[in-house]
C-alpha positions as CSV (number, residue, x, y, z in Angstrom):
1,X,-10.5,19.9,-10.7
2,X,-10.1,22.4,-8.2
3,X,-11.5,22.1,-5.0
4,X,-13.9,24.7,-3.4
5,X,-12.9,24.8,0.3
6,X,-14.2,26.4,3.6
7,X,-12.3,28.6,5.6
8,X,-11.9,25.5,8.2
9,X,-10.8,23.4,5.3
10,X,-8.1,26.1,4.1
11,X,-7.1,26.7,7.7
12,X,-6.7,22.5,8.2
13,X,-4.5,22.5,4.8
14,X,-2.1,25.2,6.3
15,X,-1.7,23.7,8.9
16,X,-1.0,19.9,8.0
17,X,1.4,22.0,5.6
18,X,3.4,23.3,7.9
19,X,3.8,20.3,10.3
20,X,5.1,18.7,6.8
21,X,7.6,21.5,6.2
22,X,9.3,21.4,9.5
23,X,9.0,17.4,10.6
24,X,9.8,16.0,7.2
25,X,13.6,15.3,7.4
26,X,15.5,16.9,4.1
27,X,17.2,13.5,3.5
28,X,13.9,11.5,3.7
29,X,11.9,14.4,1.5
30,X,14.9,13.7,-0.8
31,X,14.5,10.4,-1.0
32,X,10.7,9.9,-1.5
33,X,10.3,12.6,-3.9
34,X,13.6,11.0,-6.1
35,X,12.0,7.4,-5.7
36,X,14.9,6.2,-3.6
37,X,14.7,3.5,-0.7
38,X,13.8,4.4,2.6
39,X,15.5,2.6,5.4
40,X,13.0,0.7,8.0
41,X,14.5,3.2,10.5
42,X,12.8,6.0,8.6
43,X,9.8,5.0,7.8
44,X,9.4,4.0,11.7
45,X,10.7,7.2,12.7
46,X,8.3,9.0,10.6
47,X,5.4,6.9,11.6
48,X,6.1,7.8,15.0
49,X,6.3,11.9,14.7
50,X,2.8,10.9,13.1
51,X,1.8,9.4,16.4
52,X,2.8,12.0,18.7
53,X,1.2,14.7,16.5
54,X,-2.3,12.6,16.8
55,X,-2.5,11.9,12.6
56,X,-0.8,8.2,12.0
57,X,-4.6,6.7,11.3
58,X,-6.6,8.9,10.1
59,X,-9.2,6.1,9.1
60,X,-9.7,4.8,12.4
61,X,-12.5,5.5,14.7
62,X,-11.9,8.4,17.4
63,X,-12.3,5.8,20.1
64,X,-9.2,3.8,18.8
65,X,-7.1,6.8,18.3
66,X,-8.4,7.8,14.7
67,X,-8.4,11.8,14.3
68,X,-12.4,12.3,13.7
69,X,-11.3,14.3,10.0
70,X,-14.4,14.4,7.4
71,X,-13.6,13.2,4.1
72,X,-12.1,16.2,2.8
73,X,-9.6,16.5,5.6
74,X,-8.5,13.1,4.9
75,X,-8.1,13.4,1.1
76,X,-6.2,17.2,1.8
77,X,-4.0,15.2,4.3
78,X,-2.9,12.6,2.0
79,X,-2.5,15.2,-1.0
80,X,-0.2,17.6,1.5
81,X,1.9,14.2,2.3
82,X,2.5,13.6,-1.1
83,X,3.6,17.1,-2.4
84,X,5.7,17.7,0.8
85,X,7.8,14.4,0.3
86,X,6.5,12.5,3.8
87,X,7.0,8.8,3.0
88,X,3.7,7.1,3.3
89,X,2.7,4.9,6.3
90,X,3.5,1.1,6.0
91,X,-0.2,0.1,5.1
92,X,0.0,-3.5,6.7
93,X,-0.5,-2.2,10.5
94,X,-2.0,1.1,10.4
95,X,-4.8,0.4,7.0
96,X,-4.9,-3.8,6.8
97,X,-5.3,-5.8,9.9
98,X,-6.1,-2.6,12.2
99,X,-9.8,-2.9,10.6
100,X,-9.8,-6.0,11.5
101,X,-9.1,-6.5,14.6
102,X,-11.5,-3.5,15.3
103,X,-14.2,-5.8,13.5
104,X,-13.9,-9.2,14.6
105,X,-11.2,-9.0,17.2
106,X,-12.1,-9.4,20.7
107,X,-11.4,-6.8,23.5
108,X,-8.1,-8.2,24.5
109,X,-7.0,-8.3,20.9
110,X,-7.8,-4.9,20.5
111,X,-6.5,-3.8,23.4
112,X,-2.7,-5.3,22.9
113,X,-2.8,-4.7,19.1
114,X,-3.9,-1.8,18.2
115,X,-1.8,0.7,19.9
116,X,0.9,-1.1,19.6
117,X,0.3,-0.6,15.6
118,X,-0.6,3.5,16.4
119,X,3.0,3.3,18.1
120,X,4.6,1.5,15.1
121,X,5.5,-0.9,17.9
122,X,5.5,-3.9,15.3
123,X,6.3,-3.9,11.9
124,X,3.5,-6.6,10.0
125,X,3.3,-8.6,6.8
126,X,0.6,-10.0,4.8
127,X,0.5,-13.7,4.6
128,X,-1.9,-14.6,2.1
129,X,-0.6,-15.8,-1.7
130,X,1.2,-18.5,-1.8
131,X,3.2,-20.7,-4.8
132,X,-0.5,-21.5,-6.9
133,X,-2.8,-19.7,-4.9
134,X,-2.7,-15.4,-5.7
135,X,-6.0,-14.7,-7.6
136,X,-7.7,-17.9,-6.7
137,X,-6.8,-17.5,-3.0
138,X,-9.3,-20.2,-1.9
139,X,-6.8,-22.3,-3.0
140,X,-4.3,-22.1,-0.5
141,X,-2.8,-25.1,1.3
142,X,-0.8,-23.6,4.1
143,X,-2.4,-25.6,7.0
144,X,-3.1,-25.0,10.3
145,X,-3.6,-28.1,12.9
146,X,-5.2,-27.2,16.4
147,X,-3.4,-29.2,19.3
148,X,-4.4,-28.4,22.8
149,X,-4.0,-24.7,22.9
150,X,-1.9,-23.6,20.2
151,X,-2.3,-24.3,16.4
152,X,0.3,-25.5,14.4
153,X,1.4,-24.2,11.2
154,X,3.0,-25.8,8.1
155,X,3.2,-24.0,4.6
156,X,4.5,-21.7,2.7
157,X,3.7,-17.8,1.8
158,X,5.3,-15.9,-1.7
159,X,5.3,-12.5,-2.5
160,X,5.1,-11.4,1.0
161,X,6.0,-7.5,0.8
162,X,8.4,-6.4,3.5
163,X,8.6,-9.3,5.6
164,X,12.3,-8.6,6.1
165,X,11.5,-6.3,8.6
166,X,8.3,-7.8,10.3
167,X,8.0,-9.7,13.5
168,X,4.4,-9.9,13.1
169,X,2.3,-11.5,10.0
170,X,-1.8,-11.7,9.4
171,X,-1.8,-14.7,7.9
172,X,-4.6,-17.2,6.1
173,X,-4.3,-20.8,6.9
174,X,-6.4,-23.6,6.0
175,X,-8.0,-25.7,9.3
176,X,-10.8,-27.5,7.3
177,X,-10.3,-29.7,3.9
178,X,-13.9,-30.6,3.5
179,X,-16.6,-28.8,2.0
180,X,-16.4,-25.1,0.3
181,X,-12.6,-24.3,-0.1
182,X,-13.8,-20.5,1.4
183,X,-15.5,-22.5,4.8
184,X,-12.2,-24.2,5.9
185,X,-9.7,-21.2,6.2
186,X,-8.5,-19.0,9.3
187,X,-6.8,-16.0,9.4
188,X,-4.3,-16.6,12.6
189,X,-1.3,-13.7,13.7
190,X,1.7,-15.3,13.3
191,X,5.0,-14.0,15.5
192,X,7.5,-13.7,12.8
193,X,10.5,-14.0,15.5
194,X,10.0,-17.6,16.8
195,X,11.5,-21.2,15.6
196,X,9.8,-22.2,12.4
197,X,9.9,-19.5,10.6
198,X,12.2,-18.3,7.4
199,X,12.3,-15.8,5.5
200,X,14.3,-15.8,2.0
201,X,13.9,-12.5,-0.2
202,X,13.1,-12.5,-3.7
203,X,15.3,-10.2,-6.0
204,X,12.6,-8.3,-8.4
205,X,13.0,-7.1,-12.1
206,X,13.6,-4.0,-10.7
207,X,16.8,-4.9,-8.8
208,X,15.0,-4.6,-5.3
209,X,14.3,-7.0,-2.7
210,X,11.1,-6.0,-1.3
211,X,9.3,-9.3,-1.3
212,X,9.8,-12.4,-0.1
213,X,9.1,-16.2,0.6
214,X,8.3,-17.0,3.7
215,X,8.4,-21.0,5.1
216,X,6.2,-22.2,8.2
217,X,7.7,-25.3,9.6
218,X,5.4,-26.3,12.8
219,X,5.0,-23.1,13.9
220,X,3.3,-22.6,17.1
221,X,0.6,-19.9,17.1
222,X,-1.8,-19.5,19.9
223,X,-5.3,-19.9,20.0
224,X,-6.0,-16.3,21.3
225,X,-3.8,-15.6,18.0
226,X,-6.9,-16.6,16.3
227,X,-9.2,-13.7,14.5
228,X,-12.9,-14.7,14.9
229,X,-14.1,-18.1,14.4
230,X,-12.3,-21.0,13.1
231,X,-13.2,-21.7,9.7
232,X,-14.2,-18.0,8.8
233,X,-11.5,-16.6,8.2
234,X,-12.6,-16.0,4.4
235,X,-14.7,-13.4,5.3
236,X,-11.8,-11.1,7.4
237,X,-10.0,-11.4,4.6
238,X,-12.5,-9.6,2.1
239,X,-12.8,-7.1,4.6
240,X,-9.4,-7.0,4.6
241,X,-8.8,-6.3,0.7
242,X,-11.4,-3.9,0.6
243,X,-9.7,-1.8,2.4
244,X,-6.6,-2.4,0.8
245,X,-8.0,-2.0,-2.3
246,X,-9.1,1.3,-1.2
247,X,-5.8,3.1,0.1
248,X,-4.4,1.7,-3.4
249,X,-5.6,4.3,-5.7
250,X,-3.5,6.9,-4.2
251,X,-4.2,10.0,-5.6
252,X,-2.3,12.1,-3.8
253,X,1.0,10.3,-4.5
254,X,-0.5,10.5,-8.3
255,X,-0.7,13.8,-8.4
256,X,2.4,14.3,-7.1
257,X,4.3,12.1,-9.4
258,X,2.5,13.7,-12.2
259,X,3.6,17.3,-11.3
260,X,7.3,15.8,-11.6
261,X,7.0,14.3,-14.7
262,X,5.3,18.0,-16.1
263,X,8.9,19.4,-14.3
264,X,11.3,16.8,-16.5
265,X,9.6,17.0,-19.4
266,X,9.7,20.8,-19.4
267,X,13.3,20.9,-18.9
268,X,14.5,17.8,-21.0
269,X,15.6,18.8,-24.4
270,X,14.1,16.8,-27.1
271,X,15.7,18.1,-30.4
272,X,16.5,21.5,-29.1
273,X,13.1,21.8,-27.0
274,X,11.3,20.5,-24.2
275,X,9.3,17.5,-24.7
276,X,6.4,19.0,-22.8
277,X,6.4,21.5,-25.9
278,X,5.7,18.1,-28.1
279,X,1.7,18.3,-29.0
280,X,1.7,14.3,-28.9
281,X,3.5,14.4,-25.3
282,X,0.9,17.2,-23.9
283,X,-2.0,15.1,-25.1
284,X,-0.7,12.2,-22.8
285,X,-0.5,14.2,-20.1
286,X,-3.9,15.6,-20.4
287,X,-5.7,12.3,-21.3
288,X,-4.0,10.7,-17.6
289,X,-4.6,13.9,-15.6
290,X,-7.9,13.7,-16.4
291,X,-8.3,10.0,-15.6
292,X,-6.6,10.8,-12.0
293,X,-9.4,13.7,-11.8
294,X,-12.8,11.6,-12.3
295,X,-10.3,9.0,-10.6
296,X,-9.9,12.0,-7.5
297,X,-13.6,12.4,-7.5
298,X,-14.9,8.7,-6.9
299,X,-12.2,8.5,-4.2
300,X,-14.0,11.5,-2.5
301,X,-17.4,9.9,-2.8
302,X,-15.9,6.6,-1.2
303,X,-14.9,8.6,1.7
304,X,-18.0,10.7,2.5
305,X,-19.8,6.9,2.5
306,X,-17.3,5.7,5.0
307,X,-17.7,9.0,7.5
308,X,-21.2,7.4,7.2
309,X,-20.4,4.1,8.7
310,X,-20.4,2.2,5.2
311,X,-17.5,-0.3,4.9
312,X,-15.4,-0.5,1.5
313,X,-17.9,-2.1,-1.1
314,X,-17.3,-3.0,-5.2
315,X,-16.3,0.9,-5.4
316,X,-12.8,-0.5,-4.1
317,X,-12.4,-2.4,-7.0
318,X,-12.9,0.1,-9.4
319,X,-10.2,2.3,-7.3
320,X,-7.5,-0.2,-7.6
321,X,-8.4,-0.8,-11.1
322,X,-8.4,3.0,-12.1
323,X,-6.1,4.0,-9.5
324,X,-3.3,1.3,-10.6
325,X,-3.4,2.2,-14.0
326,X,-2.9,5.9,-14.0
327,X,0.2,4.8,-11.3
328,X,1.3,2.4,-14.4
329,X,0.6,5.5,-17.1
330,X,2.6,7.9,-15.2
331,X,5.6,5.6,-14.8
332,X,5.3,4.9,-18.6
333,X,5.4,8.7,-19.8
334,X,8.4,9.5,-16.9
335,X,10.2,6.9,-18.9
336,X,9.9,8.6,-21.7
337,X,10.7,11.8,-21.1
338,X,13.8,10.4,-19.5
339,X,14.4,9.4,-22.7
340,X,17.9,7.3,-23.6
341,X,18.6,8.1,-19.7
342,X,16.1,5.5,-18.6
343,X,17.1,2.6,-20.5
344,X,20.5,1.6,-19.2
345,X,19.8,1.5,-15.6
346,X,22.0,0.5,-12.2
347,X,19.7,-1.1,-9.3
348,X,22.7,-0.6,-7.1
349,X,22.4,3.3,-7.9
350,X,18.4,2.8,-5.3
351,X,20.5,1.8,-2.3
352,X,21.3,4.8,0.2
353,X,25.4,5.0,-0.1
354,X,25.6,4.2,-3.6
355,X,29.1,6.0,-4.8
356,X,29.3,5.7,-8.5
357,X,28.7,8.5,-10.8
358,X,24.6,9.1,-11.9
359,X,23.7,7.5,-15.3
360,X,22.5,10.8,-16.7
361,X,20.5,13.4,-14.4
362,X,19.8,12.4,-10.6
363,X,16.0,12.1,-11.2
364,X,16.8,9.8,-13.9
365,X,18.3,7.1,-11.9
366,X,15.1,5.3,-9.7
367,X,12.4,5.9,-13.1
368,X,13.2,2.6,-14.9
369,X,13.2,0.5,-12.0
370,X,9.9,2.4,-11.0
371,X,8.6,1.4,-13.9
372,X,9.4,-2.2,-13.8
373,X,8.4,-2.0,-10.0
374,X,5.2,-0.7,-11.0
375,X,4.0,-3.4,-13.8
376,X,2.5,-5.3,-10.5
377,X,0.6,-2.9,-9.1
378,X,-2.3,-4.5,-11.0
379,X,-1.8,-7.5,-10.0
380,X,-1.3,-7.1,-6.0
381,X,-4.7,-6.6,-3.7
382,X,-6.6,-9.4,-6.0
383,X,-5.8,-8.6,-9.9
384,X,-7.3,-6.5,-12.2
385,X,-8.6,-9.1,-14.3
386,X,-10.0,-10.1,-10.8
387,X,-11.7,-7.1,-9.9
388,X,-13.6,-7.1,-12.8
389,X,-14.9,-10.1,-12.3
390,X,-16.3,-8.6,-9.1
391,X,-17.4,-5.7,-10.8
392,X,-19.7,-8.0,-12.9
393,X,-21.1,-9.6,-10.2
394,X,-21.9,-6.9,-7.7
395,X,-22.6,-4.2,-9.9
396,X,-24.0,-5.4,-13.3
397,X,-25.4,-8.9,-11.7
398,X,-24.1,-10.6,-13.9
């Protein structure tokens, strides 16, 4: 699909080009294009040339320091990042609980959070699954006691992406055990950096250690730590996953991982030619460049009815469903146009420093643990299986 642009839109492209091609540090570009892992320390420091250039949240109203971009500058924004190599913004701040806090946070709340987030000030994780409760999150037992002015919080969350790094977490607790299991829960902000708290990584099939348990022993969190009402909670979090769900379909980084795996596979030698010269290969290609096109064109709609005022509806479950599958297609076909290369693989080789010589070429070394590292992207921001179900619901009626 290629898009028809105006002048203004050609002249916006250029220009967010540019800024890419002189801000985006070589090492970093290197890195994100490669599939390597970035530091903290560069994904902060990049968050924060976003900031001073005006374009760290692009989805936020103007008021709160969002740029004012229509739907098109948005989408050619996130497709420049991609190509140009720009790591993409921590989603927990900036995307997740900003909304939020815009929604059901009061004044103060807003006024202490949410530049501190534009600033990359704080680094925040997602407390919501926990051992039992991921797709039937209504489940969850982590409890929250009030006593006086402060609650107190016991409980543990899993799976918690990042939290290494934070000193801040959004975090679902349960106040009430009577009645509906969605009535009794509240969605506190939890300081990450205070007694109580531990956080014990969890090494992935990949080799990484991205996620992580993290235990609440009589935590003290303030009452104006509270989003909304007691007891509601449930609702915040919807919103919440809505617009994760969303910013998962990543098109732009699709597109830009697809253009590499068109690259390897017409330079790896498969029998004496490239693969991409393979009439079987070329049809996988096609068949998941076309899914990321319609895939391209609902995210487009989604946007021009959010410049509208309308908030993530069941769309955002058909964009994580679509969008996570073509991310798990891709992986699949890099992996096989890697051939041999990608089945032996070191997780040591990921880590910045790493000394040994390459298994096979450099692009070679992140695409198997990409590839494992991608078979949860279905699972993560409420299942696919999940999302259906919504689908059903809202959609169909059923």
């Amino acid at each position: 699909m290629d898009l028809i642009l105006t002048p203004e839109e050609e002249a916006f492209r250029l220009e967010v080009r540019e800024f890419l091609a002189a801000e985006v540090p070589e090492e970093v570009k290197r890195k994100t294009m490669t599939g390597f892992r970035l530091s903290k320390e560069e994904h902060v420091s990049w968050q924060k040339k976003l900031y001073e250039k005006g374009w760290v949240a692009p989805g936020w109203p103007v008021e709160h320091g969002g740029t004012g971009w229509t739907p098109m500058q948005k989408h050619l924004f996130e497709e420049e990042c991609a190509a140009a190599g720009a790591p993409p913004v921590i989603a927990f701040g900036v995307t997740m609980v900003a909304p939020v806090i815009m929604a059901f946070g009061n004044d103060a709340q807003k006024g202490y959070y949410l530049p501190r987030i534009l600033r990359s000030d704080d680094w925040w994780c997602q407390g919501y699954s926990e051992p039992g409760s991921g797709s039937d999150l209504a489940s969850l037992r982590t409890k929250a006691v009030l006593n006086g002015d402060h609650y107190v919080v016991n409980g543990q969350k899993t799976w918690t992406s990042l939290a290494q790094h934070a000193n801040l977490m959004f975090c679902l607790t349960r106040t009430e055990d009577t009645g509906k299991r969605q009535e009794g829960i509240t969605f506190l902000l939890i300081d990450m950096e205070q007694p109580g708290v531990t956080v014990q990584p969890i090494t992935t099939i990949d080799g990484s250690q991205e996620i992580n348990n993290v235990f609440l022993e009589d935590v003290k969190v303030p009452v104006e730590n509270r989003i909304g009402e007691e007891g509601k909670g449930w609702t915040y979090a919807k919103y919440l996953l809505g617009h994760e769900r969303t910013g998962i379909a990543a098109v732009g980084r699709s597109k830009a991982q697809l253009k590499r795996l068109k690259t390897i596979a017409s330079a790896e030698q498969h029998e004496g030619q490239a693969l991409i010269e393979d009439a079987n290969f070329r049809e996988k290609i096609a068949e998941i460049e076309i899914d990321l096109l319609a895939l391209e064109s609902l995210v487009l709609r989604v946007l021009s009815d959010e410049s509208s005022g309308k908030g993530p509806g069941p769309e955002a479950s058909f964009l994580k469903i679509r969008g996570t599958e073509v991310q798990q297609g891709i992986t699949e076909l890099l992996v096989e146009a890697v051939g041999n290369y990608a089945h032996p693989y070191v997780p040591d080789a990921m880590k910045t420093g790493w000394n040994e010589d390459p298994i096979g070429p450099e692009h070679a070394a992140s695409i198997a643990p990409h590839y494992f590292n991608w078979r949860k992207a279905s699972i993560y921001g409420g299942s696919n299986e999940i999302q259906k179900n919504i689908i059903a619901k809202a959609v169909l009626g059923f």
